[in-house]
KEFI-195140 format. One line per 5 residues: number of its first residue (from 1); their letters; for each residue x, y, z of C-alpha. Coordinates in nm, 3 decimals, m for minus. Layout:
NUM> A> X,Y,Z ~ ...
***
This chain:
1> XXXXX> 1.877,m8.892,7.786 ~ 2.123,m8.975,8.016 ~ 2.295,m8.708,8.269 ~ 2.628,m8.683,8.096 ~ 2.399,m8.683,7.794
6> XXXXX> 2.253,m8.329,7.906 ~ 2.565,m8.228,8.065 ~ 2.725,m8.239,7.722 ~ 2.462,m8.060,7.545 ~ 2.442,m7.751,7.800
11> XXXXX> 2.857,m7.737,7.779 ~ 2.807,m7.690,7.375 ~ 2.529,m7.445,7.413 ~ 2.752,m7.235,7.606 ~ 3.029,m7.288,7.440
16> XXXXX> 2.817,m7.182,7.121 ~ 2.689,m6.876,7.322 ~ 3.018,m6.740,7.435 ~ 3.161,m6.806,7.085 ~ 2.815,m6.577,6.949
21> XXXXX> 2.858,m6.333,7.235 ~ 3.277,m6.224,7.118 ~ 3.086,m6.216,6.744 ~ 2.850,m5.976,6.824 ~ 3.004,m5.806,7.128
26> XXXXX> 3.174,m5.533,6.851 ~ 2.818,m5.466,6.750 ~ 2.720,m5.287,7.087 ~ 2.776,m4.946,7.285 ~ 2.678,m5.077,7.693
31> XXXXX> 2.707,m5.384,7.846 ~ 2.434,m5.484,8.068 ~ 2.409,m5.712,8.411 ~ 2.132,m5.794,8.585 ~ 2.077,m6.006,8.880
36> XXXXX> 1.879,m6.290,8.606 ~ 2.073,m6.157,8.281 ~ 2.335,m6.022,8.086 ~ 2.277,m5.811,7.807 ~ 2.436,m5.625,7.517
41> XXXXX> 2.275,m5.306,7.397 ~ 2.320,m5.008,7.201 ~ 2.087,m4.790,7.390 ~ 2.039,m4.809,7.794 ~ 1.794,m4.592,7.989
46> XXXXX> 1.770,m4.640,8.403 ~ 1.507,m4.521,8.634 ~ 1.461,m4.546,8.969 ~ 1.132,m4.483,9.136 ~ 1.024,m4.605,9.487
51> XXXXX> 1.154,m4.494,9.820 ~ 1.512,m4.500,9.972 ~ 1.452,m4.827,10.170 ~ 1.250,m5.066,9.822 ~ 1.383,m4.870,9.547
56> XXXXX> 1.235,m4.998,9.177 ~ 1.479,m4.953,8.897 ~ 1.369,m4.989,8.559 ~ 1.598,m5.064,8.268 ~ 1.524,m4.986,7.952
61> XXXXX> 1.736,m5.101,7.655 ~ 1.720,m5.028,7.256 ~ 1.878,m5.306,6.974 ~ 1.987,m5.564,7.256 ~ 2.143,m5.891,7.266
66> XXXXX> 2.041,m6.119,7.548 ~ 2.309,m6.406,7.720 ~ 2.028,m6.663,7.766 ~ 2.132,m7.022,7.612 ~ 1.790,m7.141,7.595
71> XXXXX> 1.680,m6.906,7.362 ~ 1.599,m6.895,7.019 ~ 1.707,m6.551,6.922 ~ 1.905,m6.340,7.122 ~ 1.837,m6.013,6.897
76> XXXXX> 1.578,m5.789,7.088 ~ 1.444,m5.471,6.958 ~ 1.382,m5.389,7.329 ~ 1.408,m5.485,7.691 ~ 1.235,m5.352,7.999
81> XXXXX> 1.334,m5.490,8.333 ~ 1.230,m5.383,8.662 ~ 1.461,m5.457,8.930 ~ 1.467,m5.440,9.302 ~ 1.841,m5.558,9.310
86> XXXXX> 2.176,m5.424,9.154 ~ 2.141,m5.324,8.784 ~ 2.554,m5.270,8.642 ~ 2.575,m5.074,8.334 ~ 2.890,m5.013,8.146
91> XXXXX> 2.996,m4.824,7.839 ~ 3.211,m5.069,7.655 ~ 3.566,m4.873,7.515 ~ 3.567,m4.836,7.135 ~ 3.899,m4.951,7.132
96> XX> 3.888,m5.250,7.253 ~ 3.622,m5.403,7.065
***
């Protein structure tokens, strides 16, 4: 496989996941960002433990969709991440989806 030959497939897988992503977007309540992910979810819980200077959050999320283009399904019952970096969590407007 040649580099223009894996160039081309990881422009249609991401082509195919942003296509998937407006699909399913209408499907969700929160949109999630990591610093390694994006997520969709209908559920988000956040804790942060640890001490002011290494603070640990912990995301939880319920019935989640995850923007990864290498996997196989995106549909998660549920996600944990634990974090030491910026975790942004937004409630997505009903009317706009």
């Amino acid at each position: 496989m040649s580099s223009d030959d894996l160039e081309n497939f990881e422009a249609e897988r991401e082509l195919h996941l942003a296509q998937e992503y407006q699909d399913v977007a209408a499907m969700f309540r929160y949109a999630v960002e990591t610093e390694r992910r994006f997520y969709l979810a209908n559920d988000v819980a956040v804790n942060v433990t640890g001490d002011a200077a290494r603070p640990v959050i912990e995301v939880e999320l319920t019935d989640a969709w995850v923007w990864d283009m290498y996997r196989k399904s995106r549909f998660v019952p549920k996600v944990r991440v634990l974090t030491f970096k910026d975790v942004n969590v937004e409630e997505l407007p009903r009317a706009e989806l």
